[in-house]
C-alpha positions in Angstrom: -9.1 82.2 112.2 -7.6 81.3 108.7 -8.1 83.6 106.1 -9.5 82.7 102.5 -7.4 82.3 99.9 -8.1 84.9 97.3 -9.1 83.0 94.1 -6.3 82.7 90.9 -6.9 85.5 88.6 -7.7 84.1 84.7 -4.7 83.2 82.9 -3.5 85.3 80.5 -2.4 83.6 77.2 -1.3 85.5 74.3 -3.0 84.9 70.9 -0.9 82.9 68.5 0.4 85.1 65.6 -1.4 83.8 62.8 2.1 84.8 60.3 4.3 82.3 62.4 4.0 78.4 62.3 4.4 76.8 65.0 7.1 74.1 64.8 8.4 71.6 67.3 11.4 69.0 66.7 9.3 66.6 64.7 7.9 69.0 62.3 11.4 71.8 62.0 12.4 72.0 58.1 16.2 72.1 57.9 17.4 75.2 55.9 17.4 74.6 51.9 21.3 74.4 51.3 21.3 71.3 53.8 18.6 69.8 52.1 20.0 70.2 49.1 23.9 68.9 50.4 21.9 65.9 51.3 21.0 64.8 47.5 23.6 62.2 46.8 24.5 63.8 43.8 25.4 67.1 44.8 29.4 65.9 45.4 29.7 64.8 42.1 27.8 67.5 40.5 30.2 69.7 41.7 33.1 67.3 40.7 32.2 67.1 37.5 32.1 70.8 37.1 34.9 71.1 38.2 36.9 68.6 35.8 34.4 69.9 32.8 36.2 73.4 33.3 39.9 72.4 34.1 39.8 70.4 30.8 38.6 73.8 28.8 41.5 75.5 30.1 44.0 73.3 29.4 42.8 71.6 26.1 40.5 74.1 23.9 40.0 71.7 21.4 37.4 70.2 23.9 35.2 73.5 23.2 34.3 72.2 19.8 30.8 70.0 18.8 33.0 66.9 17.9 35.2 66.9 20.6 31.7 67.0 23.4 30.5 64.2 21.0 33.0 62.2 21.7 33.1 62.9 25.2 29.8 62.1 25.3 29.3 58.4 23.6 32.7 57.6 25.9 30.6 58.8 29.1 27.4 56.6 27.7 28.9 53.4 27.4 30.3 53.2 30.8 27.3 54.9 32.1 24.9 52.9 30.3 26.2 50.0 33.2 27.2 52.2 35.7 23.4 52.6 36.3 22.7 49.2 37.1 25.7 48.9 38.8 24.7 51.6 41.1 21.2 50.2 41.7 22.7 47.2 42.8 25.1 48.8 45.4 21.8 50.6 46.5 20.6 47.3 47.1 24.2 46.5 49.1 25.7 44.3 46.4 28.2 44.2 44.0 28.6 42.3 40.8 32.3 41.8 39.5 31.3 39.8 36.5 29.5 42.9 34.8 32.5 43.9 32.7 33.6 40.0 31.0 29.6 39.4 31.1 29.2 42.1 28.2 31.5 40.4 26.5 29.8 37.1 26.7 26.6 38.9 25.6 28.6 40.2 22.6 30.4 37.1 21.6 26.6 34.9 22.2 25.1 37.3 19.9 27.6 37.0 17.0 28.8 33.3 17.1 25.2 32.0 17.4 24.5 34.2 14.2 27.2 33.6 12.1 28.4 29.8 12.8 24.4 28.7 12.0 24.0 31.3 9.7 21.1 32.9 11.1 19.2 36.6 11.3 21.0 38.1 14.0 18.5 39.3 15.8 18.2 35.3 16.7 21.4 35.9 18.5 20.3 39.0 19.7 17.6 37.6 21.7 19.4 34.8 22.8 22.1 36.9 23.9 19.3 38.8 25.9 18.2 35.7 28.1 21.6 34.4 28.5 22.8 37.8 30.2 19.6 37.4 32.1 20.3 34.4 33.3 23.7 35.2 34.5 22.2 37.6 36.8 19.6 35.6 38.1 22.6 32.7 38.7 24.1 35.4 40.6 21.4 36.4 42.4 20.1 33.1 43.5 23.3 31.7 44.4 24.2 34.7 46.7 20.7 34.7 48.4 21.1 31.2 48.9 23.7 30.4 50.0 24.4 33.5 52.1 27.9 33.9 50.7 29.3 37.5 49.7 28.6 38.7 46.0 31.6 40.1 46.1 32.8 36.3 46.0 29.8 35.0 43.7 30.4 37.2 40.9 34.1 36.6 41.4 33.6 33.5 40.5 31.4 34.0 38.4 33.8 36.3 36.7 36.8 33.9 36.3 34.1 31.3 34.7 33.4 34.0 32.0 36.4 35.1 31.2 37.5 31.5 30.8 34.2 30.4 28.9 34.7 33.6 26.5 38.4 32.8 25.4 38.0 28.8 25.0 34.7 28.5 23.0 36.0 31.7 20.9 38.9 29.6 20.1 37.2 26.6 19.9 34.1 27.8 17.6 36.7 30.1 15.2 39.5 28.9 16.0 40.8 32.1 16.6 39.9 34.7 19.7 37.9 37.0 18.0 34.7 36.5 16.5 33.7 36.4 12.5 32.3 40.1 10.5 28.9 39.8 10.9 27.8 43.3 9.0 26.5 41.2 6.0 24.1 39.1 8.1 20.7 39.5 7.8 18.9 42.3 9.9 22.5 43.7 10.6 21.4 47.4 9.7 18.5 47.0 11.7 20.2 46.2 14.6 22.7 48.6 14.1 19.8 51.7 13.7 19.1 50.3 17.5 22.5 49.7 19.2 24.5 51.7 17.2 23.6 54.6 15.0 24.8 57.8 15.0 22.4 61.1 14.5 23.3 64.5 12.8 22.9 67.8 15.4 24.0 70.8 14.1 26.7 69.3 11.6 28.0 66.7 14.7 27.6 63.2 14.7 26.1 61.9 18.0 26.0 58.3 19.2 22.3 56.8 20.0 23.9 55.8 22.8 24.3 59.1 24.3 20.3 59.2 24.2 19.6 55.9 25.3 21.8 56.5 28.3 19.6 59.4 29.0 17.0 57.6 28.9 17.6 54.7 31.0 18.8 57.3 33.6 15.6 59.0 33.4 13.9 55.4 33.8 16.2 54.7 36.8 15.7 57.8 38.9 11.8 57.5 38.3 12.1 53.6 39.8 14.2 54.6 42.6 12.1 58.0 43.3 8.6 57.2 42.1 8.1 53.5 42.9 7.6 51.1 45.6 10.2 49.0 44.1 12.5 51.7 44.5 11.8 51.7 47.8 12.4 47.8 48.1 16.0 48.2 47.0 16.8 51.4 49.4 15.6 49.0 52.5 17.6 45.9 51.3 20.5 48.3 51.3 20.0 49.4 54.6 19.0 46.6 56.5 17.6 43.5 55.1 16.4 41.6 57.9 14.4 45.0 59.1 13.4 44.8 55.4 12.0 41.6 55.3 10.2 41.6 58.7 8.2 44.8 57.4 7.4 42.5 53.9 9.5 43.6 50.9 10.5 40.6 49.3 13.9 40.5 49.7 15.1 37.8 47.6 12.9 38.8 44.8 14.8 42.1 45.2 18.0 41.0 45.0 17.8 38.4 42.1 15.9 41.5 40.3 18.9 43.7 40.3 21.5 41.1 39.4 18.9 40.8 36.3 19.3 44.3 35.9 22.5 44.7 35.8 22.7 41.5 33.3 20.6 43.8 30.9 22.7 46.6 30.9 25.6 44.2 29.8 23.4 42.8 27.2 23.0 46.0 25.9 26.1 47.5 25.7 27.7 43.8 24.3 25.2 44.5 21.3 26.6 48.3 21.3 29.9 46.8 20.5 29.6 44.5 18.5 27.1 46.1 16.5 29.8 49.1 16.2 32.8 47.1 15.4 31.2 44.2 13.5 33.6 41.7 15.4 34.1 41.0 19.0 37.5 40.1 20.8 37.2 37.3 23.2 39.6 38.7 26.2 38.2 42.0 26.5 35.8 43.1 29.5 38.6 42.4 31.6 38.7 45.6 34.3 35.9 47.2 33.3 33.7 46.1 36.1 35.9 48.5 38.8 34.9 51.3 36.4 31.8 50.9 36.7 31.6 50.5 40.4 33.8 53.3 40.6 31.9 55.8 38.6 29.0 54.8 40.8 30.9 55.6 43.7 31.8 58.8 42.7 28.4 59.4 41.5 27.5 58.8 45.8 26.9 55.5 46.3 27.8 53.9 49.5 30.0 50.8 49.5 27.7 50.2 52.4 24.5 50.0 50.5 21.6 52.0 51.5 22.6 55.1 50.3 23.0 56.8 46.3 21.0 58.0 43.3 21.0 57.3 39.6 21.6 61.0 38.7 25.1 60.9 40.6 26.2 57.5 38.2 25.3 59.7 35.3 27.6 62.8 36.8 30.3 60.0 37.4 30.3 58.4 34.1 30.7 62.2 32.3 33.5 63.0 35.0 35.5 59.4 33.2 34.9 60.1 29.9 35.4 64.1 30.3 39.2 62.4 32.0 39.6 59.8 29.4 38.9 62.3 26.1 40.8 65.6 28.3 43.7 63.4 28.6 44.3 63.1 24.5 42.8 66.5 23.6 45.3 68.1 26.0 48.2 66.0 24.5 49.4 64.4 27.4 50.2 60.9 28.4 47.5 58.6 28.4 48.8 56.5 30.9 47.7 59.0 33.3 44.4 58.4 32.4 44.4 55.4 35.6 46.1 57.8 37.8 43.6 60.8 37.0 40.9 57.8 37.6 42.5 57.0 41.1 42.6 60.9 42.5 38.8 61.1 41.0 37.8 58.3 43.1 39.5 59.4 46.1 38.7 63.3 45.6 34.9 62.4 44.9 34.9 59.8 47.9 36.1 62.8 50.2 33.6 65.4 48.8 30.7 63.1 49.3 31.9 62.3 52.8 32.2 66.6 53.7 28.5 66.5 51.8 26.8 64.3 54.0 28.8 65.3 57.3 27.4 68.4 56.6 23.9 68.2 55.4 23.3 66.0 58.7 25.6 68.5 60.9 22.8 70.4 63.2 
């Protein structure tokens, strides 16, 4: 005779401590030093520390107001572009026409003004469109014809620098351009691109703010917008990008405009500081700027940065490029100190991210 199976005793659960949260893999927070090695601009934050003290040991006449001021306008000018510039690598491009193309901007703006005699704020704004235009040239002709930028603004590049010395000569008949300061609205424009303000006794470029500001400007678009995130999924992957709806040639063209109006600005900068503009200059200046974004934790690879980090970069090359003559040292090691700052803030951005994604 079979016996009867005794019946299962209740299951005993125990209640869920209401202190703890419950957490699987989906939901697990990673600890707060990882999340903050993940921020693209903690390498060169560090970086820049780091150069920022080594130059107040070696060269004390860094500690003094004028000496940061200076540091500080050289830092704005190539970070005014390095900030486009950086948006664009965001977006996986690259634009090798940025440096000559400020240049161009500078030599539009004062020829236009002073061969037809008119207020230069009519060269100003032509100068505006023109530098416009140049990126959207760039961007169209690399979105449609699927070619590299890297090869589109390298041509575009050797047009420039071309165009700049020929019609300088041609137009002057020399390679710089005429004094502008007594054209009309001069001062005005000046107050704008090239003023200086009193704090505390020093004398402090309005570029300094204005860089500042546009970095401010840039985070919030990146951080804050759903442009921003437009250019973080061209970067990544553009086809994945375009078959979830972000206009990806819109994008593109966009930033190439972008960085057009950071070379606009900074060719009024110097021409509005230095009244005249030579024709051959610009030459180089794009791999700064790349560079400093790079430091600043950009990926070649697109995808991947910050427009704090460019800001961090741009202080590191001016910090470098002042030390240098403060210290009293060569200044032709001012490419070699570049080089090892690339390649030191390349390595530290690497250890950062191997880390912060490290388990």
């Amino acid at each position: 005779m079979m016996s009867m199976a005794q019946p299962a005793g209740p299951a005993v659960t125990t209640p869920p401590d209401p202190g703890r949260k419950e957490t699987d893999g989906r939901t697990a927070r990673r600890p707060l030093a990882l999340r903050v090695l993940a921020r693209p601009e903690v390498g060169v934050f560090l970086g820049a520390v780091a150069v920022f003290v080594f130059f107040l040991a070696v060269a004390p006449s860094v500690r003094s107001g004028s000496s940061m001021a200076t540091v500080l306008y050289q830092s704005s000018t190539i970070g005014i572009m390095a900030l486009p510039v950086a948006l664009l690598m965001i977006g996986g491009e690259f634009d090798l026409s940025s440096g000559v193309a400020v240049i161009t901007s500078a030599l539009t703006a004062s020829m236009l003004s002073y061969q037809l005699t008119m207020n230069v704020w009519t060269g100003v704004i032509v100068a505006l469109a023109l530098s416009l235009g140049i990126g959207a040239f760039n961007g169209w002709m690399m979105v449609k014809t699927g070619l590299p930028s890297f090869l589109v603004t390298l041509g575009t590049f050797l047009i420039l620098q071309g165009v700049n010395l020929a019609v300088t000569k041609l137009i002057t008949g020399n390679v710089a351009t005429d004094d502008i300061s007594t054209m009309d609205g001069f001062d005005q424009a000046k107050a704008i691109f090239a003023s200086s303000f009193d704090v505390g006794g020093v004398q402090v470029k309005i570029t300094v703010v204005w860089w500042l500001v546009f970095a401010a400007i840039a985070t919030w678009v990146l951080l804050r917008t759903k442009y921003g995130n437009w250019i973080f999924a061209v970067g990544g992957n553009q086809d994945s990008a375009r078959a979830v709806g972000v206009p990806v040639t819109f994008t593109k063209i966009t930033l190439f405009m972008t960085v057009g109006f950071g070379a606009w600005f900074v060719g009024m900068h110097q021409l509005f500081s230095f009244n005249t503009v030579q024709s051959g200059e610009g030459v180089g200046q794009e791999l700064i700027y790349i560079a400093a974004a790079v430091i600043g934790g950009c990926l070649l690879t697109g995808g991947y940065g910050s427009a704090i980090g460019p800001v961090f970069g741009a202080f590191m090359f001016g910090m470098v490029n002042q030390g240098i003559v403060y210290a009293g040292w060569n200044p032709d090691w001012f490419k070699a100190f570049l080089g090892v700052m690339l390649l030191g803030a390349t390595l530290i951005n690497l250890w950062v991210r191997r880390t912060a994604t490290r388990r």
